[in-house]
C-alpha positions, 0 to 999 in steps of 0.5 A: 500500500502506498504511504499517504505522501502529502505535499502542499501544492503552490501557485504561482504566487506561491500560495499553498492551495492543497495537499494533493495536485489532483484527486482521482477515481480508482473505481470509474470506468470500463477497466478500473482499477487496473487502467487507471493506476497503469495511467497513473504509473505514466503520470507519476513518471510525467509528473515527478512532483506531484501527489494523488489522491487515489480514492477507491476500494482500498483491499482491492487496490492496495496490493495493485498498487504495490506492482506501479512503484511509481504511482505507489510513491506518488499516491495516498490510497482513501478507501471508498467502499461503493462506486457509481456503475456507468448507468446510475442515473445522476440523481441516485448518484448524488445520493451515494455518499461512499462512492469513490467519485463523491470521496474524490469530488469531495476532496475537491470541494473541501480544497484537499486537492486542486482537482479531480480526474475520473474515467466514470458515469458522466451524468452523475460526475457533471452533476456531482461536480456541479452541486458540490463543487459548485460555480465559480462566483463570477460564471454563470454556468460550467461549460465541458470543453475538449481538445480536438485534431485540425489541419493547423494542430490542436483545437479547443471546443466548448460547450460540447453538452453541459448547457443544450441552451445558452445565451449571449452571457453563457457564450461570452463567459464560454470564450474567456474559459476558452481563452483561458483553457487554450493558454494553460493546456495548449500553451498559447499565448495569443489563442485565436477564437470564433463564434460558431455560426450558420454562416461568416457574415456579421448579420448571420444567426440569432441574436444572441450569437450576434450579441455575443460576438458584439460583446466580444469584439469591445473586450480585451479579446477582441483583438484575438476575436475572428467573428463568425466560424461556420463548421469547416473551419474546425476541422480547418483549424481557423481558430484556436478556440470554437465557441457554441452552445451545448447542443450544436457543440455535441452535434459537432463532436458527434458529426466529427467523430463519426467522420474519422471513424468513416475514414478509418474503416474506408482506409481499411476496405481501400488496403485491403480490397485486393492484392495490389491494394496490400503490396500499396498499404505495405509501401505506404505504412510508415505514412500511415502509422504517422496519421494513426498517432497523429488521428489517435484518441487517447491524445485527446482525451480528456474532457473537462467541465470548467467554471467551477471551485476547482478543475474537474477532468471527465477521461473517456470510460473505455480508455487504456492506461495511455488515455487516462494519463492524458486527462491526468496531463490535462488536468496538470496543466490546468493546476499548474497554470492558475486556470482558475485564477486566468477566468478571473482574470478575464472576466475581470476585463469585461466591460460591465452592462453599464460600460456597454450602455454609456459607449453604445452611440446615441 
């Protein structure tokens, strides 16, 4: 079993913040435990400094544990005598006060760490995440928000199905989250960002993404602001960050995801159709494997519900040991880089109702 190792996290101002980096959910998802402390075995190599909060079924996990001498140096082991199966409905979820997600979420919202990663029932994490670690003050609502593959390099999308209807508010506050996401996870330092639209001109759409992008355009972003995307341009790589409501942002994701999976299986009836196509396949391997790494799910993983009290991580529940240390990585870089503190701070800079009122021309 590993030893409880706690070591108070810091900001960059230095700040103690929480004795663990990240609380994770031993017991969520297809292939829990072992998944997720394989994961942890390549995180804690990743991460040599940062401690874990492994919440699960202690008699199960302690002795797995012991064979990832990595993870078992990085971890302190809290027993959670339930888990939550995949298809518990949230609200008897919530009820289930042992479950190693509620332990973990807890540990969250009581700021014993600064965040938490879970490979388990999504509804009933959104909705745990949402009541007990709560809102940030100044956010309205939470957005989930992921990282995905275009032709110029990664890609930022949110909301993609926490909130199926938003207005101009929830949009604004959806891309000062994705600015901020962008900075801390994809490193950037001017990330560009567009509304998503049924067309590029300024008088497209209803009026509330036409506020939105008024608003957008007079804040401290606007420089960055590229005005209406239509759906090409996420594959494209247009922008940096995509922001839309719930419900057009899961259609995408689905849309998109259903167009790789076609490419995949019409690659595959290509190569193998006929001798020749083989002895081409062959030849084009080493291109191919380069697309597949370049294609591959587990570098996305990793979806993250942000604007609450503390970072919140959702890793796909059929992921292997490299996905989760992924959404592990993800959830590092959001702790790591005061992404929280970045929201704040971006909001801060909007101008206020009254500001907007006063500059409007009479």
């Amino acid at each position: 079993m590993a030893k409880a190792l706690k070591v108070a996290g810091k900001n960059l101002a230095g700040k103690v913040v929480a004795d663990f980096a990240l609380a994770i959910d031993a017991m969520g998802g297809d292939h829990a435990p072992d998944s997720i402390l394989d994961g942890l075995e390549l995180a804690a190599e990743r991460h040599p400094n940062a401690r874990f909060l492994l919440v699960g079924d202690e008699a199960r996990i302690g002795a797995l544990l012991a064979r990832r001498p990595r993870a078992a140096k990085a971890c302190s082991l809290r027993h959670a005598p339930e888990a939550i199966p995949g298809d518990m409905k949230p609200t008897a979820a919530l009820r289930v006060r042992g479950s190693s997600m509620r332990i973990a979420i807890d540990a969250v919202a009581q700021g014993e760490a600064s965040g938490v990663v879970s490979a388990g029932n999504t509804g009933a994490l959104m909705a745990l995440a949402k009541i007990v670690v709560k809102t940030l003050p100044e956010i309205d609502r939470p957005a989930l928000a992921a990282i995905g593959p275009s032709a110029r390099g990664d890609v930022v999308m949110l909301d993609l199905g926490a909130n199926l209807q938003c207005d101009s508010r929830n949009l604004v506050e959806f891309a000062i989250m994705g600015d901020a996401f962008a900075r801390a996870v994809l490193g950037l330092t001017n990330p560009t960002m567009g509304l998503l639209n049924v067309g590029s001109e300024e008088l497209k759409g209803d009026e509330r993404v036409r506020v939105a992008a008024e608003t957008l355009r007079d804040s401290h972003l606007g420089t960055n602001f590229r005005g209406f995307v239509e759906g090409h341009d996420i594959a494209a790589g247009t922008v940096d960050v995509i922001v839309t409501d719930g419900f057009t942002g899961n259609v995408a994701l689905k849309t998109g995801e259903g167009a790789l999976k076609l490419m995949r299986d019409l690659l595959r009836q290509v190569f193998t159709s006929s001798m020749p196509a083989r002895m081409g396949y062959l030849l084009a391997r080493p291109a191919l494997d380069r697309l597949r790494e370049w294609m591959d799910p587990r570098r996305y993983n990793g979806a993250v519900l942000i604007g609450l009290n503390g970072v919140v991580v959702k890793s796909h529940g059929g992921t292997d040991a490299v996905g989760f240390a992924h959404a592990v990585d993800v959830a590092m870089d959001m702790v790591t880089h005061r992404f929280n503190d970045r929201i704040r701070e971006g909001l801060a800079l909007l101008p206020s109702p009254a500001q907007r009122l006063a500059a409007t021309p009479r």
